[in-house]
C-alpha positions in Angstrom: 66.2 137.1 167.8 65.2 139.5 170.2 67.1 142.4 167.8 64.4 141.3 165.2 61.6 141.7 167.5 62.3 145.2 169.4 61.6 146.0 165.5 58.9 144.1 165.2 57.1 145.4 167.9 58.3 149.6 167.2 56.0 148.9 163.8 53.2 147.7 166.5 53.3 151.2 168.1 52.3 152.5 165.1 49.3 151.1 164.5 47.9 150.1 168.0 44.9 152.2 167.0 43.6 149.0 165.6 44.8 146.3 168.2 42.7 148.1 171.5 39.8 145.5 171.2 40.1 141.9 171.8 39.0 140.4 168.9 42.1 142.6 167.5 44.1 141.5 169.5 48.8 141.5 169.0 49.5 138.0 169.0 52.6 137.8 171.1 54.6 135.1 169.2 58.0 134.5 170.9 58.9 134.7 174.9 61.1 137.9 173.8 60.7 141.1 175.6 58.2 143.2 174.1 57.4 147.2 174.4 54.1 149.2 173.3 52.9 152.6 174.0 48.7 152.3 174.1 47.0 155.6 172.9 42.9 155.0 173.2 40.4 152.2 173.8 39.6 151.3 170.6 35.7 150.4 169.4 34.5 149.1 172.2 35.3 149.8 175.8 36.1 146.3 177.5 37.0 144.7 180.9 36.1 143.2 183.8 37.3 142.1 187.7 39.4 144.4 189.0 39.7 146.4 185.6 36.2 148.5 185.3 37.5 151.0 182.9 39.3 151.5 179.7 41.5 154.7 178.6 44.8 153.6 177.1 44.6 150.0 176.6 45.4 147.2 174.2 45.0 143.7 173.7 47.4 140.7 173.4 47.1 136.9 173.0 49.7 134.1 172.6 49.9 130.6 173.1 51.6 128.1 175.1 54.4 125.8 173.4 55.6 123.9 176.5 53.9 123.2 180.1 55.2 125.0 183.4 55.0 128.1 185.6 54.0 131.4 183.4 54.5 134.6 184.9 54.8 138.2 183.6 56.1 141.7 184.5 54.3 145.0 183.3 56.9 148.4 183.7 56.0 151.3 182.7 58.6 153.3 180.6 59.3 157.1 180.0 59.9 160.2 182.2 56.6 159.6 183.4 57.2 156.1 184.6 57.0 156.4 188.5 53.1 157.6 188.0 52.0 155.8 185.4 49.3 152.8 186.8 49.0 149.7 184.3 46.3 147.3 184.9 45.7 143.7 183.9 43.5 141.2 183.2 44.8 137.8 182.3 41.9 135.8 180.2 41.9 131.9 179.4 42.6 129.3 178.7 40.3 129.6 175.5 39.0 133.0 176.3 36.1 134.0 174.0 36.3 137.5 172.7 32.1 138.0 172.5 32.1 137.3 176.3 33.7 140.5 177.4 32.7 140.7 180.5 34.2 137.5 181.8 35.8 136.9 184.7 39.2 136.9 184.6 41.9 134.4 185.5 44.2 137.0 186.9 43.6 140.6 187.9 45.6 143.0 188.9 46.5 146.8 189.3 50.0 149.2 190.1 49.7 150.1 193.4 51.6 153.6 193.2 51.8 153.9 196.9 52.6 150.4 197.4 56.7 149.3 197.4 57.0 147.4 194.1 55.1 150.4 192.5 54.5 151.3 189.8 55.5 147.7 188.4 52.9 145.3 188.5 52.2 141.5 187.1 52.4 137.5 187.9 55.0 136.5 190.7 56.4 133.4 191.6 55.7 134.1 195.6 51.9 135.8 195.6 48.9 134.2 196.4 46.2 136.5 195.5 44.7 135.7 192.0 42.6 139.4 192.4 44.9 142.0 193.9 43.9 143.0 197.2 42.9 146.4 198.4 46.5 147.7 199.7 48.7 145.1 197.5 51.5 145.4 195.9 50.6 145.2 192.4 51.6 141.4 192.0 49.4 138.1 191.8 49.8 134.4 191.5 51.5 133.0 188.9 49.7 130.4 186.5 50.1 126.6 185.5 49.8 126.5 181.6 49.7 123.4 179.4 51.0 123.2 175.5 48.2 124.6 172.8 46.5 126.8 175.5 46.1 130.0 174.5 45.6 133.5 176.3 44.6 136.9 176.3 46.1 139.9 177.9 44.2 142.7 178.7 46.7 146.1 179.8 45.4 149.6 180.5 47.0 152.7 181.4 44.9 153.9 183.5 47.2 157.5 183.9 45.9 160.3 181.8 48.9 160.7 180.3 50.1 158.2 177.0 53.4 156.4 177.9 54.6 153.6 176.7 55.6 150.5 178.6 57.7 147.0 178.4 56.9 143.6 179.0 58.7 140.5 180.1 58.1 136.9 180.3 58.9 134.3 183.1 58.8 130.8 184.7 59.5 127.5 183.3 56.9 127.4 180.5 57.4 128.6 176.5 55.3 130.1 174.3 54.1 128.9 170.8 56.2 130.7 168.0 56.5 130.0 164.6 60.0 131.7 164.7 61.7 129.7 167.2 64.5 127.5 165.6 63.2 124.8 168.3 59.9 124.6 167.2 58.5 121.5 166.1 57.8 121.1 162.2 58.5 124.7 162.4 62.3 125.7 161.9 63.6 129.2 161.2 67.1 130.2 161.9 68.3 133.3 162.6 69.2 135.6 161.7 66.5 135.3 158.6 69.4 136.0 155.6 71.9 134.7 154.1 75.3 135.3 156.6 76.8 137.9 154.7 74.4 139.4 152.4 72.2 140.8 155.8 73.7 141.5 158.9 71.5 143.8 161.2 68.9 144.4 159.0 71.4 145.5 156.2 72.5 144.5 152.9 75.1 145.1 151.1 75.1 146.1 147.4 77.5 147.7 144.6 75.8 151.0 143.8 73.8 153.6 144.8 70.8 153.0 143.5 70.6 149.5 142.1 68.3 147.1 141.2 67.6 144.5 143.8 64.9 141.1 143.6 63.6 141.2 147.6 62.6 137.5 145.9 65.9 136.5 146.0 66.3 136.5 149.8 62.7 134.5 150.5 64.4 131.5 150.3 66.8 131.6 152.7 64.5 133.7 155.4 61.7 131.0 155.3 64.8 128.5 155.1 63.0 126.4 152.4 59.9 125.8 155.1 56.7 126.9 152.5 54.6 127.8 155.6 56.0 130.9 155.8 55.0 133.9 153.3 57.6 136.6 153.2 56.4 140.2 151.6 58.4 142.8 151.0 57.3 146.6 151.0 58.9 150.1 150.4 57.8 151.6 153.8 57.4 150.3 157.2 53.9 151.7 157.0 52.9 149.4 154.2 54.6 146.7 156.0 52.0 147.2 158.8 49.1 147.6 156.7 49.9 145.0 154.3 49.8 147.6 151.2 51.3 147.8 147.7 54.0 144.6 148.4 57.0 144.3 145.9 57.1 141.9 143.6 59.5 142.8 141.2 63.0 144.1 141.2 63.0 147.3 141.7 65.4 150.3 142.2 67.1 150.6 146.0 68.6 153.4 147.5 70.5 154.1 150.9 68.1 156.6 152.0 65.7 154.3 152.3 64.4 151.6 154.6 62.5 148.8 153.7 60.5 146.6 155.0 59.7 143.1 155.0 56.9 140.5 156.8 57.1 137.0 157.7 54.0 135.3 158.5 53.0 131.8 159.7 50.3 129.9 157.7 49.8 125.9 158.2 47.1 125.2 155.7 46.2 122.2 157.7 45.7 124.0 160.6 43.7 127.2 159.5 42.8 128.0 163.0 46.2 127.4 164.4 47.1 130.7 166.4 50.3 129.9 164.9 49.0 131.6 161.8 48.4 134.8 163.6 52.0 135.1 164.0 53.5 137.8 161.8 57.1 139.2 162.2 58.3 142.5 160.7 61.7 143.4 159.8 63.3 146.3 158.5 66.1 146.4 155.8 68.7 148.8 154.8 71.0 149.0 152.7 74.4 149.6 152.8 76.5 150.8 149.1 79.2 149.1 149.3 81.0 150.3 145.9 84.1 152.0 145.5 86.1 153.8 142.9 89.5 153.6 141.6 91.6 156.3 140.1 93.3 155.9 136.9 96.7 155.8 136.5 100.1 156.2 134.8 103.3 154.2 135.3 106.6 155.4 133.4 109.0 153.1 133.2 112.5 153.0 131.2 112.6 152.2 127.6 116.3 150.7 128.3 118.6 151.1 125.4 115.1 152.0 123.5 114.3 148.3 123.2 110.4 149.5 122.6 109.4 147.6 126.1 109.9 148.5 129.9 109.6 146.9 132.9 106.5 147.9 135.1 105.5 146.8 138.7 102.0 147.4 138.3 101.3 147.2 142.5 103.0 150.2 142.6 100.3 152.8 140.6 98.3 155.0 142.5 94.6 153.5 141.4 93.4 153.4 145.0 93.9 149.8 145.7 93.4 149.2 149.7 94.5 145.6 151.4 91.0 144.2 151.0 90.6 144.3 147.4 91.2 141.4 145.5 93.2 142.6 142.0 93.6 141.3 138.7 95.3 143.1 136.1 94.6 142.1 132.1 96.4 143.7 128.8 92.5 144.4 127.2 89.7 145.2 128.6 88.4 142.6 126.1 90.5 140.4 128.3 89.0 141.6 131.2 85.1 141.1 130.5 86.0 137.1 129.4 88.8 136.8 132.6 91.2 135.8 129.9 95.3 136.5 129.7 95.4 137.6 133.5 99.3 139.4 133.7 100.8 136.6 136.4 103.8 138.5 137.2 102.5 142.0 137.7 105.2 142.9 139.6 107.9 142.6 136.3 105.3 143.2 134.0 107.2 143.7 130.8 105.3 146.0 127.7 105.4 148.7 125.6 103.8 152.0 125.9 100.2 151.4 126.1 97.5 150.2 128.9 96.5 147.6 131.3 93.0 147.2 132.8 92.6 146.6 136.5 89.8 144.9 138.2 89.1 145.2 141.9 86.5 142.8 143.9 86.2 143.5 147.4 84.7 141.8 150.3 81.3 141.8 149.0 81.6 141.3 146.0 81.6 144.5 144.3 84.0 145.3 141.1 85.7 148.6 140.1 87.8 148.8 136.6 90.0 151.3 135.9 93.1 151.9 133.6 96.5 152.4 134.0 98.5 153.9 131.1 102.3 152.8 130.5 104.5 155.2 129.6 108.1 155.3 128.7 110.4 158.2 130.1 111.9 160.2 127.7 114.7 158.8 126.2 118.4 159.2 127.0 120.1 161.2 124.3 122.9 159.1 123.3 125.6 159.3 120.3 127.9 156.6 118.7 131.4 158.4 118.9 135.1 157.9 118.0 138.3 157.8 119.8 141.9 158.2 118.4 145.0 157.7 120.6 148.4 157.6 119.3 150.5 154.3 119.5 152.4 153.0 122.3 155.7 152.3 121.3 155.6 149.2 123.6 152.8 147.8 121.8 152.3 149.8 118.3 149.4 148.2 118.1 147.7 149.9 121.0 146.9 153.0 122.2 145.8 154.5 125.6 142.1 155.8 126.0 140.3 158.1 128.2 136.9 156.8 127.1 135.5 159.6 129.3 136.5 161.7 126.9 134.1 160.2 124.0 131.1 162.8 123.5 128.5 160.3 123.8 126.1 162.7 125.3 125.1 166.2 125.2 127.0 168.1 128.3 124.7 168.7 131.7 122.5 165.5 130.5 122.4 164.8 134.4 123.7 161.6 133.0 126.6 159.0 134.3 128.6 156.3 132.2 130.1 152.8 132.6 131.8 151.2 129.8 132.1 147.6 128.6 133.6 145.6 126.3 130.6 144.1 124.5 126.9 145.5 123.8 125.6 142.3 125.9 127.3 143.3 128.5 126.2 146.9 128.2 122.5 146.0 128.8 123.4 143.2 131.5 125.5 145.7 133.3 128.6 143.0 133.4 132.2 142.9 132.7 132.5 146.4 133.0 135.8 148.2 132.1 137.4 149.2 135.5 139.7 151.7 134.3 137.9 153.6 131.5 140.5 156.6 132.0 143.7 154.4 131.3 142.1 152.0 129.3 144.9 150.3 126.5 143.2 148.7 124.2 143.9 148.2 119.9 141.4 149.1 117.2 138.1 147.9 118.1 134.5 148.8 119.6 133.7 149.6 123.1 130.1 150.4 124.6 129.3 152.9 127.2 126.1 152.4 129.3 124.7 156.0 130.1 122.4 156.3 132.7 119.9 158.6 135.1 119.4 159.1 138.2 115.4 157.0 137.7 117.7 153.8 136.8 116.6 154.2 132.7 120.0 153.6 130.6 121.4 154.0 126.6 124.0 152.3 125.2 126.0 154.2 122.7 128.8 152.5 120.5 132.5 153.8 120.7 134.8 153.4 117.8 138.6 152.9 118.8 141.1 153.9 116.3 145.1 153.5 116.9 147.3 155.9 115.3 149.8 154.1 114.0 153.3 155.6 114.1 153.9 157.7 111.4 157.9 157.2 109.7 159.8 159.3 107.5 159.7 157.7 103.9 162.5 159.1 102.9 165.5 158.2 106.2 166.9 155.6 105.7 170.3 153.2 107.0 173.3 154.8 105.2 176.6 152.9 104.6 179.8 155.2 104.2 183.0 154.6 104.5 184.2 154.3 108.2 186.8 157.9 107.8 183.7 159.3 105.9 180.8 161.5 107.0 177.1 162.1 105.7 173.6 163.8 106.3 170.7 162.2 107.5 167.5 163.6 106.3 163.8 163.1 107.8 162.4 164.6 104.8 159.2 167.6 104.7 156.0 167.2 106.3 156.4 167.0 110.3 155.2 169.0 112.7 158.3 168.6 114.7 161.9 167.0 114.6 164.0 166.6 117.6 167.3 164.5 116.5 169.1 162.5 119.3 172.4 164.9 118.6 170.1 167.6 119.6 169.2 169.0 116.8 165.2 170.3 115.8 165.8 170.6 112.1 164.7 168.7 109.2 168.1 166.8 108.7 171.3 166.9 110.5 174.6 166.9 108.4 178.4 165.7 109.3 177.2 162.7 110.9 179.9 159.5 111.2 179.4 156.1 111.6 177.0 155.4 114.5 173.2 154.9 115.1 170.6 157.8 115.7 166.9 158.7 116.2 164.7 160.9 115.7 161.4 162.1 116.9 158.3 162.7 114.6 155.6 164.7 115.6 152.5 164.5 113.1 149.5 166.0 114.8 149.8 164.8 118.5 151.6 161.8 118.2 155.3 161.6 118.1 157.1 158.4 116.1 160.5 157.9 117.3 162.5 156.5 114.1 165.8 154.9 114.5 168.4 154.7 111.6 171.8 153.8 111.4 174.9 154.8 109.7 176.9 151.7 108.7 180.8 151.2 107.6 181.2 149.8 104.5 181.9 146.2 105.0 185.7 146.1 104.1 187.0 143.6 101.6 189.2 140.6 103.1 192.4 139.3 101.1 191.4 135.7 101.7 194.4 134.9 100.7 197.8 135.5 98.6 198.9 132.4 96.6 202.7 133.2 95.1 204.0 131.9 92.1 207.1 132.1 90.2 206.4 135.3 89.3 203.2 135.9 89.7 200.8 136.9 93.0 197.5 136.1 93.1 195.0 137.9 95.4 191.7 135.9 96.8 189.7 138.9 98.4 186.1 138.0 100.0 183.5 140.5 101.5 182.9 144.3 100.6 180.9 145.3 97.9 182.6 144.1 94.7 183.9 145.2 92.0 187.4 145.0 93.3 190.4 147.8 93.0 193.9 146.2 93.5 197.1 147.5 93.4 200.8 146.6 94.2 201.8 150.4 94.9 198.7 152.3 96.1 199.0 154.4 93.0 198.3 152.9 89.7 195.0 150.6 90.2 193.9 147.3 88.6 191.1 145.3 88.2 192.6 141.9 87.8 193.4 140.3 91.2 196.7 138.6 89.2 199.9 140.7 89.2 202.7 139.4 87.0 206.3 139.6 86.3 206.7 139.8 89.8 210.5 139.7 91.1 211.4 138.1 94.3 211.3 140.5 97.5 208.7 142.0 99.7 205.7 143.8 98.4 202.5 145.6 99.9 199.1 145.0 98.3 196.3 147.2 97.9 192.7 146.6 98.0 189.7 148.4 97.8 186.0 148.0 96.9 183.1 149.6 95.0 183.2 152.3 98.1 186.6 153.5 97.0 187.3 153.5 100.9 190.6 153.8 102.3 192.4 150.6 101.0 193.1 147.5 103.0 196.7 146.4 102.6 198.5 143.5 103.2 202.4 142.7 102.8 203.7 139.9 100.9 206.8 138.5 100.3 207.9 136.4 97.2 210.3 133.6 98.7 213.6 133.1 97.6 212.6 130.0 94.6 214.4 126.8 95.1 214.1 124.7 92.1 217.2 122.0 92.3 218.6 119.8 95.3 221.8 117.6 95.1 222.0 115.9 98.2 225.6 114.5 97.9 226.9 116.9 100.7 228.6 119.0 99.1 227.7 122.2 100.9 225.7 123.6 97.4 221.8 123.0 97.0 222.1 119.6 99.8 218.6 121.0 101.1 215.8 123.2 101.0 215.8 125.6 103.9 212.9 128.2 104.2 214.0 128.4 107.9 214.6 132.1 106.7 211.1 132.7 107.2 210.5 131.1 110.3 208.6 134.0 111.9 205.7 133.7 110.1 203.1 132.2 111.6 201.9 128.7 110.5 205.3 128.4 108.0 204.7 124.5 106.3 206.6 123.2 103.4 205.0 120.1 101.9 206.8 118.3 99.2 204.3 115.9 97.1 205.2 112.9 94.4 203.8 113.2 91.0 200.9 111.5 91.8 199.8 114.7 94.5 200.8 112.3 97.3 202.6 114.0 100.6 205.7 112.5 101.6 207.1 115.1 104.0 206.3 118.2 105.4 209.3 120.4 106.9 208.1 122.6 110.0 209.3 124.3 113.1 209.8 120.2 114.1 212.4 120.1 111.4 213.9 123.6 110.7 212.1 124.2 107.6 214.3 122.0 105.8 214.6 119.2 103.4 217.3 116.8 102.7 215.6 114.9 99.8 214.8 112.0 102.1 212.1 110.4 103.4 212.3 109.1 107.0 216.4 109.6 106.3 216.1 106.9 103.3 217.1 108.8 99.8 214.4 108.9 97.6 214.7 108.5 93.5 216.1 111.5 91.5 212.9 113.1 89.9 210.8 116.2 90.1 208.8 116.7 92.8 206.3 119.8 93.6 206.0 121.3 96.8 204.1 124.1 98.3 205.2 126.7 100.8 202.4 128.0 103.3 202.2 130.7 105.8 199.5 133.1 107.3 200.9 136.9 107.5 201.2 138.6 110.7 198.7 141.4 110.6 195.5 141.7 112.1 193.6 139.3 109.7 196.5 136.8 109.4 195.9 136.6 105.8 196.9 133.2 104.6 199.6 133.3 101.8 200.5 130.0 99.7 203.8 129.7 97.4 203.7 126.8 94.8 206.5 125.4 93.0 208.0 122.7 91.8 211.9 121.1 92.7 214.4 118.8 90.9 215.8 116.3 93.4 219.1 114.5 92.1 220.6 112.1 94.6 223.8 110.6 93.7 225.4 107.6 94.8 
């Protein structure tokens, strides 16, 4: 309160001209220290007691709120001070101002040679209600009771103006209207809202502005209607009660303002309450602040048309105490619509965001920030071609480094990936892009900056599959013979397993080869083989009378046979053939060197007479027994076996059957054999046998 006051009571100093008579008098409305500077002795020169004259004086009154001990203390202030001599008179209770000249309650004067000087006033410990001649300035304190009411009579009676202070003491209160203990008569403090004044100032959001003084009545008189606030645009019509505002008007902070609260109990119109006015001063204090636009630039990723912005991180000006909401529109922003929650991974295209700021109290700033992309990364689909492996024709091995997927010195780096999801997401990526083995397909290579923006670009894969001479081919020749193998026109290179660089190699045998192939970079390694001739087997021989038949499988047919190696035939049947040995010839559609095979035409035995006497008792092929397998099988008419003659046996036959004669008849019988060469080619001579066994 008493912050309130000292202001109060500067105003008073500036228009004491008009309080120096005692019908004029300040009222003193709260026990707060006060200070005045008296200047004259207004219209009409008063006093009495001890104070006889009047050059700087004024005149106060106040009133009592609660009973007790009242006493007072009068110092003078300024460099002056030590011989400046303040008188008193102390009036009351109910002092009438027509009666000047009545004696006073108290009266006293600064003794400047005295030891309190030059203070002077009511003490606790004095006696004296008149100060003595030779005093100390001080007299007896007085007994006050609620509602009485006093006047204070001061007078410099120096020749110089100064100012001085004064203080009140004891146990008794005065009256005051602004004292939040009053009865019926409560006003806090301080007078506005917590917040809006502080010190005398207000805040407000703009220099100037336009401000309703109304506006703040309500919570200065604190809803109690005996108070009338007035507001003015100068402390000096504050004093004088001129020209008070009572509209908005336009506020500035080079000015100072004024206000007045005064007391006024229209039940009590003589109350001395209702002399109480209290001034106050208000400033004000701009409290706006400006923001700077802004840009963001963000990455347009793989030119997706959107980027990701942290919109805390433009340089608008924000400081800790603002409070900041960011909206797509500045439509959005005047109806507080759409607020961006996640303004940290604010996702958009190229465009703006509004801002709005509110800070402590209560003033706004917009401004824009403009999202940009960065330029984008140049990036271009490419191909790859790698020749074949020739572990896996179907792959090839890939420096995907090498793809130009960017123009050179880009500043740029790359990581490849199998998939274009995987591109963006940055996952699966290839580890070994330099060695990477992989068949025809699509890879994707992420390229990116040093600011973190990225492009994907598409890499085509191509294998080159190997490339084979149409025209080489297996061969088949005869095992003795020898050919050319030829690759055939159109290779950049040939390099032959005998060596050899040239387009075909010649005098080649049997055997299997390769070859090399260059066509551009790649080299095909093409095997091909020169096969025998698959030689014709005599299956078998089959004899008869005079006749050979040859069974010949494999080779290439048609067949060549001969009995002599000279003169050739194309039947497998020679005839008219006489009893002996014989060598047979065959060849096949190769006309290779001829496969032979010896045969011999048996000795033909077509009669047996058992009877023992030492001509045709048996058959005996036991002349033969070196070949291998030798069988003679004798059958009945019917084709039914009934003996075999074999190494067990000699080769022989008796015309018995387990040594019991059998009936004369004809009998057929086959002679069997295989030949003793590498293919033990199977021979078979049929013929038939006259038994006759005689009794």
């Amino acid at each position: 309160m008493k912050k309130y006051l000292l202001v109060f009571l500067i105003f008073i100093t500036q228009m004491v001209f008009a309080q120096q008579d005692c019908v004029t008098a300040i009222p003193i409305c709260s026990d707060s220290e006060i200070s005045l500077t008296p200047n004259g002795y207004g219209n009409v020169k008063e006093g009495s007691g001890c104070l006889t004259s009047e050059t700087n004086s004024i005149w106060l009154t106040f009133s009592i709120k609660t009973a007790g001990t009242l006493t007072f203390l009068i110092t003078p202030l300024g460099p002056d001070a030590a011989t400046t001599d303040y008188d008193f008179a102390l009036y009351g209770p109910n002092h009438d101002c027509n009666n000047p000249r009545e004696t006073p309650l108290r009266c006293s004067y600064a003794n400047l040679a005295g030891p309190k000087a030059p203070l002077t006033g009511l003490d606790l410990t004095s006696t004296d209600t008149t100060e003595p001649a030779g005093g100390d300035g001080f007299v007896k304190y007085i007994d006050v009771l609620p509602g009485e009411i006093y006047h204070l009579f001061l007078n410099n009676f120096s020749p110089k103006v100064a100012p001085f202070k004064l203080s009140f003491g004891g146990t008794a209160l005065l009256l005051t209207p602004f004292d939040n203990n009053s009865l019926k008569i409560y006003q806090p403090f301080p007078f506005l809202k917590p917040g809006l004044l502080q010190d005398g100032n207000i805040d407000i959001c703009g220099n100037p502005v336009v401000f309703d003084f109304g506006t703040l009545s309500n919570q200065i008189r604190n809803n109690n209607p005996n108070f009338v606030i007035k507001y003015y645009r100068t402390v000096a019509d504050a004093n004088n009660d001129y020209d008070p505002i009572t509209a908005p008007i336009s506020v500035n902070t080079a000015n100072k303002y004024a206000y007045s609260i005064s007391y006024v109990d229209p039940t009590k119109p003589i109350t001395f309450l209702n002399q109480c006015r209290e001034f106050g001063e208000i400033k004000f204090t701009d409290r706006s602040y400006k923001l700077t636009p802004g840009t963001l630039t963000s990455c347009n990723n793989n030119n997706a048309g959107t980027a990701m912005y942290d919109l805390t991180s433009a340089d608008i000006g924000v400081t800790p105490n603002l409070v900041v909401q960011y909206y797509p529109s500045m439509y959005d922003l005047d109806h507080n619509i759409n607020e961006i929650p996640n303004r940290y991974q604010y996702v958009a295209s190229e465009g703006s965001v509004f801002v709005k700021t509110t800070n402590e109290y209560g003033c706004i700033a917009i401004t824009e920030i403009k999202l940009k992309f960065y330029p984008p990364i140049t990036v271009y689909d490419a191909a790859l071609e790698a020749c074949f492996l020739e572990s896996n024709p179907s792959t090839g091995l890939f420096n995907l480094d090498n793809a130009p997927v960017t123009p050179q010195n880009s500043g740029t780096d790359k990581k490849y990936y199998p998939s274009l999801a995987d591109a963006v997401d940055a996952t699966n990526e290839i580890p070994n892009p330099k060695t990477y083995i992989a068949p025809n397909g699509i890879v994707y290579v992420r390229v990116y900056d040093a600011r973190g923006c990225f492009n994907v670009a598409k890499i085509t894969l191509k294998v080159l599959p190997p490339v084979k001479s149409t025209v080489l081919q297996d061969k088949i020749i005869c095992m003795e013979d020898k050919t050319t193998l030829d690759a055939g026109p159109g290779f950049k290179k040939y390099e032959w397993s005998t060596g050899a660089t040239t387009q075909s190699i010649s005098n080649v045998g049997v055997g299997t080869y390769w070859v090399k192939l260059t066509t551009g970079e790649c080299v095909t390694t093409q095997t091909v083989k020169v096969y025998p001739t698959e030689q014709p087997v005599i299956a078998s021989i089959d004899v008869a009378t005079t006749t050979i038949t040859v069974n010949v499988i494999g080779g290439t047919p048609d067949y060549k046979y001969s009995i002599d190696n000279v003169v050739w035939q194309d039947s497998n049947i020679f005839n008219n053939v006489a009893r002996g040995s014989y060598k047979i010839y065959v060849k096949d559609a190769y006309n290779c060197d001829p496969i032979e095979v010896a045969v011999l035409v048996p000795n033909i035995i077509n009669v047996i007479t058992p009877n023992g006497d030492g001509v045709n008792d048996i058959m005996d092929y036991s002349a033969i027994a070196g070949k291998q397998n030798l069988a003679l099988s004798i059958f009945d008419r019917y084709g039914v076996k009934i003996h075999q003659a074999d190494k067990s046996n000699g080769y022989k036959w008796d015309g018995t059957i387990a040594g019991k004669k059998i009936p004369t008849g004809t009998y057929w019988y086959t002679l069997t054999w295989n030949e003793n060469d590498s293919r033990k080619t199977p021979f078979k001579f049929s013929g038939w046998v006259i038994l006759k066994n005689r009794e």
